[in-house]
C-alpha positions as CSV (number, residue, x, y, z in Angstrom):
1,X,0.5,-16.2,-8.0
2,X,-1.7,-18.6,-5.5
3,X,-4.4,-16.1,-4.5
4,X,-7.3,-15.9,-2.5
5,X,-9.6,-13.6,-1.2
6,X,-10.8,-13.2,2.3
7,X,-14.5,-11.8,2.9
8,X,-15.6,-11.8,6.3
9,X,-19.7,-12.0,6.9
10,X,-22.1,-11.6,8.6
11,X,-25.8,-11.9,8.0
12,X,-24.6,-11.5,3.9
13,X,-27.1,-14.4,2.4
14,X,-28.4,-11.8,0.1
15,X,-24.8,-11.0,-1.5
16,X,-22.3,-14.0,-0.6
17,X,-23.1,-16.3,-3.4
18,X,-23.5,-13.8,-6.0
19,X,-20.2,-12.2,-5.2
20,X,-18.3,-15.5,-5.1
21,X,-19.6,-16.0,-8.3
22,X,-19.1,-13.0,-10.2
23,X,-15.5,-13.6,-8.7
24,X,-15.1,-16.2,-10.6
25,X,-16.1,-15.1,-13.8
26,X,-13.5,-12.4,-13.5
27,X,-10.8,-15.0,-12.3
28,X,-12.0,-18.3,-12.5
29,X,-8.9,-19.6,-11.1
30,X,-9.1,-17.5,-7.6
31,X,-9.9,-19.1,-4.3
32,X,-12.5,-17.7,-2.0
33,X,-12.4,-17.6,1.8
34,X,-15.3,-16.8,4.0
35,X,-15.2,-16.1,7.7
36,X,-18.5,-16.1,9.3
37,X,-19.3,-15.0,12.3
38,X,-22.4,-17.7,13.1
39,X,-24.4,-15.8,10.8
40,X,-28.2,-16.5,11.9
41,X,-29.5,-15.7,8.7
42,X,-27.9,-18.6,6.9
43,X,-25.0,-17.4,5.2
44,X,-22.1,-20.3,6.2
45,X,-25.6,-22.8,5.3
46,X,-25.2,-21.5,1.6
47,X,-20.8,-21.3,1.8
48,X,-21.1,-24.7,3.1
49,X,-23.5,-26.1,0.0
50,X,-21.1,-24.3,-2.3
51,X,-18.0,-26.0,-0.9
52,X,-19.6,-29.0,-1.8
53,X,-19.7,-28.5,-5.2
54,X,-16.5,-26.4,-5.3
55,X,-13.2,-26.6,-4.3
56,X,-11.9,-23.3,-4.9
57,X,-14.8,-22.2,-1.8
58,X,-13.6,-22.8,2.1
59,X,-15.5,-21.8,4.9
60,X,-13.9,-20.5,8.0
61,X,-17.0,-20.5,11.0
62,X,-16.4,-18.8,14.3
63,X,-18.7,-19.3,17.0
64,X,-20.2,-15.8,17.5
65,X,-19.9,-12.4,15.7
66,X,-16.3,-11.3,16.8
67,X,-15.6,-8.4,14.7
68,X,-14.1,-7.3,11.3
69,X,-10.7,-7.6,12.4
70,X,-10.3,-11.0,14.1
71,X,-12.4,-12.5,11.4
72,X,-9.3,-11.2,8.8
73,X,-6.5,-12.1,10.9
74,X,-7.9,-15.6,11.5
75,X,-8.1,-16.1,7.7
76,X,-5.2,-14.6,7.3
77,X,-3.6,-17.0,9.3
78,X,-5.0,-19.6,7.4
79,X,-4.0,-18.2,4.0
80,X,-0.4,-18.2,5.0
81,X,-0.7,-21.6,6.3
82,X,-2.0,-22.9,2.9
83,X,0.7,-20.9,1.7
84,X,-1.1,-18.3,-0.6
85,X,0.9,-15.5,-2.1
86,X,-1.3,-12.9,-2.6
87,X,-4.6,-12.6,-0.1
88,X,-7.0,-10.2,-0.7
89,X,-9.2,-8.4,1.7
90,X,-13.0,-7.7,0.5
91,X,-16.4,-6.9,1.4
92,X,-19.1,-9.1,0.5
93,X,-22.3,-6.3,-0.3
94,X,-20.7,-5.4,-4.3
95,X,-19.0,-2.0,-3.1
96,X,-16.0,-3.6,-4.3
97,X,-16.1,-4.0,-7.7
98,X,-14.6,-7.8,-8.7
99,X,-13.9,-6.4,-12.4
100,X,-10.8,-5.1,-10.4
101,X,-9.0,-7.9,-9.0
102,X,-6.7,-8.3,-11.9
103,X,-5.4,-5.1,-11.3
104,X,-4.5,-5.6,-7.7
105,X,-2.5,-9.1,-9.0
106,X,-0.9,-6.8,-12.0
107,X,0.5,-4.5,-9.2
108,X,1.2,-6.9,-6.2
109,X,4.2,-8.5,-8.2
110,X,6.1,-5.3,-7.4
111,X,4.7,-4.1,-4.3
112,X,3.9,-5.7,-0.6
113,X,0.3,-4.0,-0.4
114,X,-1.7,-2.7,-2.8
115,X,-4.6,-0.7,-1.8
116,X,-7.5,0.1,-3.8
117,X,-7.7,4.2,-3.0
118,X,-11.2,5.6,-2.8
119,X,-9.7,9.4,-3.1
120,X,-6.4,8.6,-5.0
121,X,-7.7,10.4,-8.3
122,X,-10.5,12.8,-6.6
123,X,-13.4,11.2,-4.7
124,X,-14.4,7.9,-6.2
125,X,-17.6,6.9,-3.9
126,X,-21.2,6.6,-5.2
127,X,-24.3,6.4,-3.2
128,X,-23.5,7.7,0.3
129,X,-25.0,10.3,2.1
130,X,-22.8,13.4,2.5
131,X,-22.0,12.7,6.3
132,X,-20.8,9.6,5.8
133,X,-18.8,11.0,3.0
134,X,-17.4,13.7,4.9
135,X,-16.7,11.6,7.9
136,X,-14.9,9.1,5.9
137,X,-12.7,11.6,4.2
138,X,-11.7,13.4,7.2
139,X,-10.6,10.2,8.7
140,X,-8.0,9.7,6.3
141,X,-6.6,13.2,6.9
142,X,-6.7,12.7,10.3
143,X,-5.1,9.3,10.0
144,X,-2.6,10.8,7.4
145,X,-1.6,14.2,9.4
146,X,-1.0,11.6,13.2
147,X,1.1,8.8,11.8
148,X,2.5,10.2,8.5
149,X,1.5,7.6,6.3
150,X,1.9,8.5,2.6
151,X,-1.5,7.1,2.1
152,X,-4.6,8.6,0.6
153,X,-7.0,6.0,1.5
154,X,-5.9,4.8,4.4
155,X,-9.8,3.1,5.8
156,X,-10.7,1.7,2.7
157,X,-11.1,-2.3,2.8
158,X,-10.3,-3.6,-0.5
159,X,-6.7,-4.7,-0.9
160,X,-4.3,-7.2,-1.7
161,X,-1.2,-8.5,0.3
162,X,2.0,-10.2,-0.3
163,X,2.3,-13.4,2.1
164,X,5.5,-12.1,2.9
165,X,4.4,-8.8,4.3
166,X,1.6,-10.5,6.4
167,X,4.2,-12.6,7.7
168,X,6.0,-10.1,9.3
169,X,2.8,-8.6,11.4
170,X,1.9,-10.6,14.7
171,X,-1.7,-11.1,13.6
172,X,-2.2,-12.5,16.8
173,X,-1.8,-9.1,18.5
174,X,-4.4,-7.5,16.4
175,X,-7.3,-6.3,18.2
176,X,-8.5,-3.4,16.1
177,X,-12.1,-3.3,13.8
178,X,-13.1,-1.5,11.0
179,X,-11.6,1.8,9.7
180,X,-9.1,1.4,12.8
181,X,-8.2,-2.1,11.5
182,X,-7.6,-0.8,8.0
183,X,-5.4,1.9,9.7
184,X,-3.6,-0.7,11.8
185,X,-2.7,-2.8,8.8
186,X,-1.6,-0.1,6.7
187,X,0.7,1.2,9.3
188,X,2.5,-2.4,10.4
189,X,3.5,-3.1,6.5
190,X,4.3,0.8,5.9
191,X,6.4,0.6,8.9
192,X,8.3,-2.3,8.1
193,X,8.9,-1.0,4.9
194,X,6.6,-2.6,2.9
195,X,5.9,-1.2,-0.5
196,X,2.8,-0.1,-1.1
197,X,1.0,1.4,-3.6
198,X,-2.8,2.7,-4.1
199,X,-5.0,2.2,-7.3
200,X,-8.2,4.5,-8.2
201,X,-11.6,2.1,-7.5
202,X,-15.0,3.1,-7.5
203,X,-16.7,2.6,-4.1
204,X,-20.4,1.8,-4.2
205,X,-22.1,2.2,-1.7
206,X,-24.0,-1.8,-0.6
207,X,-26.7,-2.8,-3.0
208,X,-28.6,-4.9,-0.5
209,X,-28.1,-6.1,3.5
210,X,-27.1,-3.4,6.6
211,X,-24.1,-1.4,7.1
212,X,-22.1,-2.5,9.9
213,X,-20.5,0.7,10.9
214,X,-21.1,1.7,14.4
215,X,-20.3,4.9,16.4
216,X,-17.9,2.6,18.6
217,X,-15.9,1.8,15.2
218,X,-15.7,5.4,14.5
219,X,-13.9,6.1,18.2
220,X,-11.7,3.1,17.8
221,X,-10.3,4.9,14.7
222,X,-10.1,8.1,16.6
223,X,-7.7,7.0,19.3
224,X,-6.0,3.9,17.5
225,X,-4.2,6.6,14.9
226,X,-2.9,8.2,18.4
227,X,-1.3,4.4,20.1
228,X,0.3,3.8,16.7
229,X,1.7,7.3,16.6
230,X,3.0,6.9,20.5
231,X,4.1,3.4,20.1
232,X,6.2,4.4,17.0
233,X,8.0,6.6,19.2
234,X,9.1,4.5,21.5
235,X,10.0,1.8,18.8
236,X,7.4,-0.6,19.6
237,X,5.9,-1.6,16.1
């Protein structure tokens, strides 16, 4: 399948070349897509000298930082548009292991989303503090019990889409960030019937560069499970 993987960054000129790379030596053939939010530490400056000397790099530059989800649907968008078939979402700090992209490509020729499932087979994250840990795996029962998804891991950001499915959500209308963006997601292809199926990773936690979780991404969350809930009911998907 023609696949690429979106990472959106910003301020990740410690981590974006290394990832690209080690992406490559897992699948040489896979094209990379970064969405950069006017990083000022550089980062579309590097993307930009790799392009140069690679053409399975692009480099997608907004004009400010924007936020996780925008930056994903806009590259999205442009996936589909180079007609992809399989687009990956993935963070650019190493907590998602590369080693495991052939196993997302092995499973997306039968499903519409596959998700890589922090807590699918017990809990698979290494490094974070407890609260983080706890607050994290109480989301996704939270998010589970509101708006029924059969899903496990329902925040994590490591996954792989058919163009079909993405096709069939108005990316345009997507305004959520973070965990509440994952949640979104999830929910539009599980409610269109998508299949979708979760395979164990190993989360660890960033090796280098900040976190850019916020309290106002955790609210988001909070409420957004709630408007997908209400606007299931009344048929508005």
């Amino acid at each position: 399948m023609k696949s690429i993987v979106v990472i959106p960054t910003y301020n990740e000129i410690e981590n974006i070349e290394r990832i690209i790379n080690k992406i490559h030596e897992v699948i040489p053939e896979m094209h990379v897509l970064v969405v950069d939010d006017n990083s000022p530490d550089g980062t579309s400056q590097a993307i930009e000298k790799m392009m140069s000397q690679d053409e399975r790099v692009f480099l997608l530059k907004r004009a400010g930082k924007m936020g996780l989800g925008t930056a994903y649907c806009e590259g999205f968008t442009l996936a589909l548009e180079r007609n992809y078939e399989a687009i990956f979402e993935m963070d650019a700090d190493f907590s998602h292991d590369p080693k495991e992209l052939p196993n997302f490509l092995e499973q997306i020729k039968e499903h519409d989303l596959v998700i890589g499932s922090r807590y699918i087979s017990g809990v698979n994250v290494v490094n974070w503090p407890l609260r983080r840990l706890v607050l994290s795996y109480g989301a996704n029962i939270y998010s589970r019990i509101i708006t029924g998804m059969p899903i496990n891991d329902a925040t994590g950001g490591f996954k792989c889409f058919r163009a079909e499915a993405l096709r069939e959500i108005d990316l345009k209308a997507i305004k959520s960030n973070g965990y509440g963006f994952q949640i979104e997601m999830n929910y539009k292809v599980w409610k269109n019937k998508g299949k979708i199926k979760e395979i164990p990773i190993i989360f660890i936690d960033r090796r280098s560069g900040t976190s850019k979780m916020n309290k106002k991404i955790i609210w988001e969350a909070i409420f957004l499970v709630w408007k997908l809930r209400f606007s299931s009911l009344f048929k508005k998907n």
